[in-house]
PASEBA-1860 file (N, C-alpha, C; in nm, 3 decimals):
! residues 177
1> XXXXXXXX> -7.099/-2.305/-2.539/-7.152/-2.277/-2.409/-7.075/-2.355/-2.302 ~ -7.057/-2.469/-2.339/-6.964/-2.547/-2.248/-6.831/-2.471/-2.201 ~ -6.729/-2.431/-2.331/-6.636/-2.376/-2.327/-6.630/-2.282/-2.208 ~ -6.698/-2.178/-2.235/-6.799/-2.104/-2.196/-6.778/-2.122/-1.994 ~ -6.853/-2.205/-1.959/-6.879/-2.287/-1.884/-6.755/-2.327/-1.771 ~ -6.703/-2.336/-1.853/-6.518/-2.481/-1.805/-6.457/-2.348/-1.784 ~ -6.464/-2.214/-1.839/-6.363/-2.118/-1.841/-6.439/-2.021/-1.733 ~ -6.556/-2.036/-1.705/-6.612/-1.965/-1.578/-6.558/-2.051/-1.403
9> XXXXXXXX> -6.568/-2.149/-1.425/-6.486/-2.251/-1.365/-6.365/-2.260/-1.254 ~ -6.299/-2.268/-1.406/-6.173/-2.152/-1.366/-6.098/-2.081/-1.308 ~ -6.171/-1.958/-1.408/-6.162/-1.839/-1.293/-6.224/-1.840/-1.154 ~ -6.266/-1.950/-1.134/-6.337/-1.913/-0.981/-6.260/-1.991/-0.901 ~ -6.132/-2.094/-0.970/-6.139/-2.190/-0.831/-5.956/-2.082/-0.890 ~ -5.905/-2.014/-0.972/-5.769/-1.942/-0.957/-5.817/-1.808/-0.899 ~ -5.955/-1.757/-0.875/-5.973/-1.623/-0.819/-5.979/-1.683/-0.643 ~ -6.055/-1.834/-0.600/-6.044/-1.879/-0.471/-5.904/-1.856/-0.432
17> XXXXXXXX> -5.794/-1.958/-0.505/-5.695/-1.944/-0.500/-5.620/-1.824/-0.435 ~ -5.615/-1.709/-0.553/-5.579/-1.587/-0.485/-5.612/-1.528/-0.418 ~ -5.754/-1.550/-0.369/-5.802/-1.485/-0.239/-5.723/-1.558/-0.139 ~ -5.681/-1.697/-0.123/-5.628/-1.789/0.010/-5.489/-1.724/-0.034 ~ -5.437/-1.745/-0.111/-5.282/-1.645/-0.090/-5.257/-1.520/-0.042 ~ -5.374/-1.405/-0.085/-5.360/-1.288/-0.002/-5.368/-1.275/0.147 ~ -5.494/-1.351/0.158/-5.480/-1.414/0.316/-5.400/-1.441/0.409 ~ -5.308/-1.565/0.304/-5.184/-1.609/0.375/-5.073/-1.487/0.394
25> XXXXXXXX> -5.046/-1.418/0.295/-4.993/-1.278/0.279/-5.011/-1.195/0.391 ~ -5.105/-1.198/0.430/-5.198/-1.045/0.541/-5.174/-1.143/0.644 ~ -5.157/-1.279/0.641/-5.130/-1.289/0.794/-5.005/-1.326/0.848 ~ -4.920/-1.365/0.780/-4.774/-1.340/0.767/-4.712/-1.179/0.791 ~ -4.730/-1.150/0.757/-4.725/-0.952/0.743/-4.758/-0.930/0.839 ~ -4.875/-0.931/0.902/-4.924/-0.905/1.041/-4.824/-0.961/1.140 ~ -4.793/-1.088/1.190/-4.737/-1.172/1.215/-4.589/-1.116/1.251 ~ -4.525/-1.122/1.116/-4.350/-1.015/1.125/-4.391/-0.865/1.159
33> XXXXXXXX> -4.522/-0.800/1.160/-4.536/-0.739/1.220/-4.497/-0.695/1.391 ~ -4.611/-0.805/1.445/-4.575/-0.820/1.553/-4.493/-0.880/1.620 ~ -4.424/-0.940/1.602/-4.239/-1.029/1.586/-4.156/-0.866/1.640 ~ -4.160/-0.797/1.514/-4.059/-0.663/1.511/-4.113/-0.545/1.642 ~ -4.243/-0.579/1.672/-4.262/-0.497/1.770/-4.259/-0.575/1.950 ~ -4.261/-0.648/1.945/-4.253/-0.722/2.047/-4.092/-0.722/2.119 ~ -4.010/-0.760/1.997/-3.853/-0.732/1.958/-3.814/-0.633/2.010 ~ -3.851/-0.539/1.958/-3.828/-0.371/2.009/-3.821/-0.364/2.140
41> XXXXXXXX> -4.015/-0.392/2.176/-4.015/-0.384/2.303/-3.940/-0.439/2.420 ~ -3.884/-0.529/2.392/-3.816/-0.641/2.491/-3.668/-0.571/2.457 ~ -3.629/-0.554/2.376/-3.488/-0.497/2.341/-3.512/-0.336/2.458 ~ -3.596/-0.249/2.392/-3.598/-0.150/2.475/-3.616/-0.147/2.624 ~ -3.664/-0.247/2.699/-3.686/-0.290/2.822/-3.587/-0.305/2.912 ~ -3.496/-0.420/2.818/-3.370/-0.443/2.900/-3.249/-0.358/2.866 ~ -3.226/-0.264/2.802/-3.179/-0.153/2.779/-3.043/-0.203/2.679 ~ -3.125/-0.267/2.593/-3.037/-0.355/2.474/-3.038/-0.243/2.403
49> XXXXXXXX> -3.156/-0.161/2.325/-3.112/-0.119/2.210/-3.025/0.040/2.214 ~ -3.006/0.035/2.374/-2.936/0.205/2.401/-2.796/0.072/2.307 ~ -2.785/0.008/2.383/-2.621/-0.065/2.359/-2.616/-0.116/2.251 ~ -2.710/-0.152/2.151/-2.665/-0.166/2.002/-2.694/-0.012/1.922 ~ -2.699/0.052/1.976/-2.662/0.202/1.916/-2.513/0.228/1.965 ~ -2.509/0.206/2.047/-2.375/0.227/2.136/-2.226/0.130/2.040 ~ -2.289/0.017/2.012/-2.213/-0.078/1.953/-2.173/-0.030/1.778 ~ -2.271/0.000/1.728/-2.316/0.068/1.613/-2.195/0.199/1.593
57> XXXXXXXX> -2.213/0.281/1.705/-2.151/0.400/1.681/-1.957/0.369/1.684 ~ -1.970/0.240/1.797/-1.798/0.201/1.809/-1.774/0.140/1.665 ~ -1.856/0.046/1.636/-1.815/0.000/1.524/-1.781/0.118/1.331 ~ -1.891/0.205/1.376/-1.852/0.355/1.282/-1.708/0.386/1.329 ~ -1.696/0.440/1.414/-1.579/0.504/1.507/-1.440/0.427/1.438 ~ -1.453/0.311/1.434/-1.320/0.219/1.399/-1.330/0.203/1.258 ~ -1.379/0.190/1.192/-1.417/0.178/1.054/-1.309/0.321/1.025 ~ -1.413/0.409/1.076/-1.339/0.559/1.029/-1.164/0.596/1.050
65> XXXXXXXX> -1.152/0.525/1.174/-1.029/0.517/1.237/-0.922/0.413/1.137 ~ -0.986/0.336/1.103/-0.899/0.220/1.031/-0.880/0.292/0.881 ~ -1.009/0.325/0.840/-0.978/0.412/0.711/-0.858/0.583/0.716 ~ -0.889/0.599/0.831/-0.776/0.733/0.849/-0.630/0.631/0.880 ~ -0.581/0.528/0.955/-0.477/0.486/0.969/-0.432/0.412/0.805 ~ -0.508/0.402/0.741/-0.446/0.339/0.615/-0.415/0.504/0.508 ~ -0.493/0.559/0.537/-0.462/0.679/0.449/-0.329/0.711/0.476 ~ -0.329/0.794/0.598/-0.170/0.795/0.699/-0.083/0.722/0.637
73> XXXXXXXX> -0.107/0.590/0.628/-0.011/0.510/0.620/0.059/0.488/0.505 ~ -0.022/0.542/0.370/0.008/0.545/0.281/0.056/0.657/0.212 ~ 0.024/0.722/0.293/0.125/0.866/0.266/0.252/0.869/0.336 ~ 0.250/0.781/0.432/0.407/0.786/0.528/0.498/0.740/0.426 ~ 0.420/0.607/0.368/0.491/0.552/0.258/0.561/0.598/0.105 ~ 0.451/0.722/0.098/0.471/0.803/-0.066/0.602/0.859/-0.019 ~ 0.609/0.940/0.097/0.631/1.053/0.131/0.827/0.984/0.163 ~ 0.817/0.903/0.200/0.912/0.784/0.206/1.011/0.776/0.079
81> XXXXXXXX> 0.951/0.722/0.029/1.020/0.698/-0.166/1.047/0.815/-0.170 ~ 0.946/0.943/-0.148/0.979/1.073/-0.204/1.090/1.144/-0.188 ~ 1.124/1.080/-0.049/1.259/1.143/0.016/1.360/1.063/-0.042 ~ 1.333/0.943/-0.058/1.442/0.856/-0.088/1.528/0.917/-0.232 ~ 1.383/0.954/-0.315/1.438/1.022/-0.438/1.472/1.114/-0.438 ~ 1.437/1.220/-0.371/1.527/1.370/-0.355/1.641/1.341/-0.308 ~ 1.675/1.254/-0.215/1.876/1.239/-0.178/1.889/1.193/-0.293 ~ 1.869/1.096/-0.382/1.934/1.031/-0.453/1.951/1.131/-0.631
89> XXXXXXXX> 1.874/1.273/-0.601/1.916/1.326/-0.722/1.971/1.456/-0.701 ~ 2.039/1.401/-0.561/2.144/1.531/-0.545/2.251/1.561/-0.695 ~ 2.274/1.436/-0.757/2.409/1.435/-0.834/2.349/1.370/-0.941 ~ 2.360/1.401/-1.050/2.310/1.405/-1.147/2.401/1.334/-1.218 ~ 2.550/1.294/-1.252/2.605/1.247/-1.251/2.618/1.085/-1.238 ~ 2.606/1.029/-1.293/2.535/0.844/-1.296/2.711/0.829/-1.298 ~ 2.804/0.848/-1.351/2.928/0.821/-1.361/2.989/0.792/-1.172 ~ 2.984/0.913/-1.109/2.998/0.900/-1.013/2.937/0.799/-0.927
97> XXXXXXXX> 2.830/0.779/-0.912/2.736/0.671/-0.831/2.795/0.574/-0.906 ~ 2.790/0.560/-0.970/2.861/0.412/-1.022/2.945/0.399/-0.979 ~ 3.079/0.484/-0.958/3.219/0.395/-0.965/3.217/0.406/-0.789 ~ 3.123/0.524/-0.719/3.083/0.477/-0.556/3.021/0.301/-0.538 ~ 2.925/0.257/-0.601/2.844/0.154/-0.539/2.986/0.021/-0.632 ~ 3.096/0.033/-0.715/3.179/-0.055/-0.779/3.282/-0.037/-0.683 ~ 3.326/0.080/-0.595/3.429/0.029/-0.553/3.392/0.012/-0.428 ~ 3.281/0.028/-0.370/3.230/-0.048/-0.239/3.210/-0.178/-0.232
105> XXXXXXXX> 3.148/-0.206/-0.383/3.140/-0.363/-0.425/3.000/-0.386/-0.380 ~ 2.912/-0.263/-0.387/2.779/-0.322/-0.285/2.695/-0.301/-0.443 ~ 2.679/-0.376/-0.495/2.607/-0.465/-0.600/2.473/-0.448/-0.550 ~ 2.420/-0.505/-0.381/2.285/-0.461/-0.336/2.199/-0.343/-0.366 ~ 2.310/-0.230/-0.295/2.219/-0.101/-0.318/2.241/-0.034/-0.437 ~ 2.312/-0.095/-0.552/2.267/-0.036/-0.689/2.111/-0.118/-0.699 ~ 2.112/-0.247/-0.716/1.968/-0.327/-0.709/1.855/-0.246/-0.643 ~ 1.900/-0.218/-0.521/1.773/-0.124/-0.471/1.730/0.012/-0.511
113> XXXXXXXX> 1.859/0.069/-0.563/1.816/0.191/-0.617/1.739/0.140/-0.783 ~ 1.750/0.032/-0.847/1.696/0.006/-0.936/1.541/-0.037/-0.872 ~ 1.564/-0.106/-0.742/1.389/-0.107/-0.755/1.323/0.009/-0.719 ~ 1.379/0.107/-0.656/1.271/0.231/-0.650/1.264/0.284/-0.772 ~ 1.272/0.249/-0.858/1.267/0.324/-0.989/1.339/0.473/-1.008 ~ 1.453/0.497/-0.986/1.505/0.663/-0.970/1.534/0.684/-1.095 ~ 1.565/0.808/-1.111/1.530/0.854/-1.266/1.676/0.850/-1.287 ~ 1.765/0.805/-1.254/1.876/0.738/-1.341/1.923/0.602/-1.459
121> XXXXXXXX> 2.044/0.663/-1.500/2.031/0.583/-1.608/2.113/0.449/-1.560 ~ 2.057/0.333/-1.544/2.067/0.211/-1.506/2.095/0.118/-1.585 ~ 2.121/0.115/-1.693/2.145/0.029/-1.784/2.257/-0.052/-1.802 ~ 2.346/-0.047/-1.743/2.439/-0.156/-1.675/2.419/-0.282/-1.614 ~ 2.472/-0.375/-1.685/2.436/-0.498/-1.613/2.508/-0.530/-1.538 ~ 2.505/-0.633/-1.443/2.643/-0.684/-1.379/2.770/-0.778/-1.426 ~ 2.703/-0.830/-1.572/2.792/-0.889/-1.656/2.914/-0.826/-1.707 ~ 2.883/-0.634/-1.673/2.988/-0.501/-1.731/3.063/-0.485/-1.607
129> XXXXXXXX> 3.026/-0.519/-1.503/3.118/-0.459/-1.369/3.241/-0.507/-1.402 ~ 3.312/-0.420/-1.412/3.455/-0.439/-1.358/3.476/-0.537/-1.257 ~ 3.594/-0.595/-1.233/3.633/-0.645/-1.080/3.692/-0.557/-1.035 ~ 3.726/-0.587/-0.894/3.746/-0.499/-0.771/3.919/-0.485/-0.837 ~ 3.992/-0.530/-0.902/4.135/-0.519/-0.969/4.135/-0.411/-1.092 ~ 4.052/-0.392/-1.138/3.999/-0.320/-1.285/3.938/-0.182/-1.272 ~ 3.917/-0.184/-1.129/3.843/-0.043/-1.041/3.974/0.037/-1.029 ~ 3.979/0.154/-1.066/4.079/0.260/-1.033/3.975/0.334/-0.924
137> XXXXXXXX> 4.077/0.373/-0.775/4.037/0.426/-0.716/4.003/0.554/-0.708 ~ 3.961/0.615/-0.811/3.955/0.790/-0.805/4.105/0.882/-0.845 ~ 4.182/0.785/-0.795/4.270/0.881/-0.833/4.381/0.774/-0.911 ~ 4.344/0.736/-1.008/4.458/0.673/-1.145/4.522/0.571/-1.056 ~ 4.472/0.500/-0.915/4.543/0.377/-0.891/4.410/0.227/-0.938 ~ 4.531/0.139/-0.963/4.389/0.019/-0.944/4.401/-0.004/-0.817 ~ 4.263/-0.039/-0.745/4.200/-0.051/-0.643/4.245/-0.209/-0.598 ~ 4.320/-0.209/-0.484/4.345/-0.320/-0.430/4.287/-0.308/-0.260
145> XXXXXXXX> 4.278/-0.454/-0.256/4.202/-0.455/-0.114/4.339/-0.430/0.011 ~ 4.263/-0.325/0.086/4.370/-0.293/0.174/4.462/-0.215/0.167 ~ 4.511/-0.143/0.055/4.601/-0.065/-0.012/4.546/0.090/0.073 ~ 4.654/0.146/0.076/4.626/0.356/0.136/4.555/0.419/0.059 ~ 4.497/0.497/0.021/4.521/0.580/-0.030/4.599/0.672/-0.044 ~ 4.575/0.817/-0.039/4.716/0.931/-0.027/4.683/1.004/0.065 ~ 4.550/0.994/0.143/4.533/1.055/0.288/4.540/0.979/0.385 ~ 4.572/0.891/0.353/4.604/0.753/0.446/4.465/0.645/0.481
153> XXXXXXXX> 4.372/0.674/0.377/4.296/0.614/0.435/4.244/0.539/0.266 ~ 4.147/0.403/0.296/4.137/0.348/0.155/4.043/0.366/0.041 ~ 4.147/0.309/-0.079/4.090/0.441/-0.237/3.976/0.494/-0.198 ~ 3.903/0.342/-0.226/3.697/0.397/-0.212/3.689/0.475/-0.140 ~ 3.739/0.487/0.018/3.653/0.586/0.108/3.724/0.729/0.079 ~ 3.836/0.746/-0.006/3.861/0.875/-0.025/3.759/0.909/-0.166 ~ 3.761/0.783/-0.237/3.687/0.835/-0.393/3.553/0.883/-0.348 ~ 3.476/0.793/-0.193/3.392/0.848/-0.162/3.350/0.995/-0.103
161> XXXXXXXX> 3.490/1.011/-0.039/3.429/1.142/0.031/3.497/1.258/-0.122 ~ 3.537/1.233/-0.172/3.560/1.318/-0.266/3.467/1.346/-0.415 ~ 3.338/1.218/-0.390/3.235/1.237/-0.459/3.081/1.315/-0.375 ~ 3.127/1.232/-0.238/2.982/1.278/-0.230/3.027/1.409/-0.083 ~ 3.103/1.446/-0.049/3.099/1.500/0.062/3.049/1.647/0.020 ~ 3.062/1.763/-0.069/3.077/1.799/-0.135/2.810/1.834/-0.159 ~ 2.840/1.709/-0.193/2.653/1.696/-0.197/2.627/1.694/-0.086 ~ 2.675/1.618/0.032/2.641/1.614/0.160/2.584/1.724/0.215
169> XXXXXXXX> 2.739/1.831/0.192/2.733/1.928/0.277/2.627/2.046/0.208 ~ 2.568/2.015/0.037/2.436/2.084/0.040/2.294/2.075/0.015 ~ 2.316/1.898/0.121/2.166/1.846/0.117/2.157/1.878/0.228 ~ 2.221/1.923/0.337/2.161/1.916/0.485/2.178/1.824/0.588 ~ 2.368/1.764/0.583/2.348/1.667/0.640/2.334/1.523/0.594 ~ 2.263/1.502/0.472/2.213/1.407/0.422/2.366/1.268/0.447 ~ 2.317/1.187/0.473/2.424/1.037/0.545/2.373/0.936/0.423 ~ 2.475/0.871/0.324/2.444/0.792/0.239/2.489/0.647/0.341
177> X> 2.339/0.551/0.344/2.386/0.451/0.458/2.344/0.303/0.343
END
């Protein structure tokens, strides 16, 4: 009966309990109730909340804008490489581009055509280059600096126009720079 007793107890001072918490609950609630409407009202008064709609809609506006300038932007970029790779498979021919970028001596833009990844065969190191003495100019001379060619002008730029002029004239113009 005691037990009994101690456990009626209890429940009366954890049922007090939760009655003073709901309380506290309902008047808190009420409370941020009237907080949020008071808010409003004073916002709507001084003609705040036309301008955080207003603010709201600029801040959408640029969001959208920033997301369309990166799209753009990343297509300028695809579209970029894309071109880069259509000149560069005018000539199918890896022999030729080679002995162009060896007797120019521009070591760079073979590197760069290796970093765009072009679907040529690259497997040449620079440990295989020839020197600029070991380079025959296109036409069965070795390539010396300064030397004529036979149109009067030097090996490379004849080996050049006699490799690529030829593609030039049926890419459209296309200028290897």
């Amino acid at each position: 009966m005691r037990l009994l007793t101690e456990e009626k107890d209890k429940l009366k001072v954890d049922l007090s309990a939760t009655e003073c918490n709901v309380a506290e609950f309902s008047k808190r609630s009420d409370l941020a109730n009237q907080a949020q409407e008071i808010t409003a009202k004073a916002l709507e008064e001084d003609g705040l909340l036309d301008k955080i709609c207003q603010l709201e809609e600029v801040a959408e506006s640029l969001r959208s804008d920033n997301l369309s300038l990166k799209a753009n932007t990343e297509k300028a970029v695809k579209a970029g490489i894309e071109d880069f790779r259509r000149q560069f498979k005018f000539t199918s021919d890896y022999e030729n581009l080679h002995a162009f970028f060896v007797n120019f001596g521009t070591r760079q833009a073979l590197t760069e055509v290796k970093e765009h990844h072009l679907d040529l065969d690259l497997s040449t190191t620079e440990a295989n280059y020839p020197s600029p003495e070991e380079v025959e100019d296109g036409l069965g001379q070795p390539y010396v600096d300064g030397a004529e060619g036979s149109a009067g002008q030097p090996p490379a730029e004849e080996a050049y126009d006699r490799i690529f002029m030829p593609a030039r004239r049926k890419s459209n113009g296309f200028m290897f720079s």
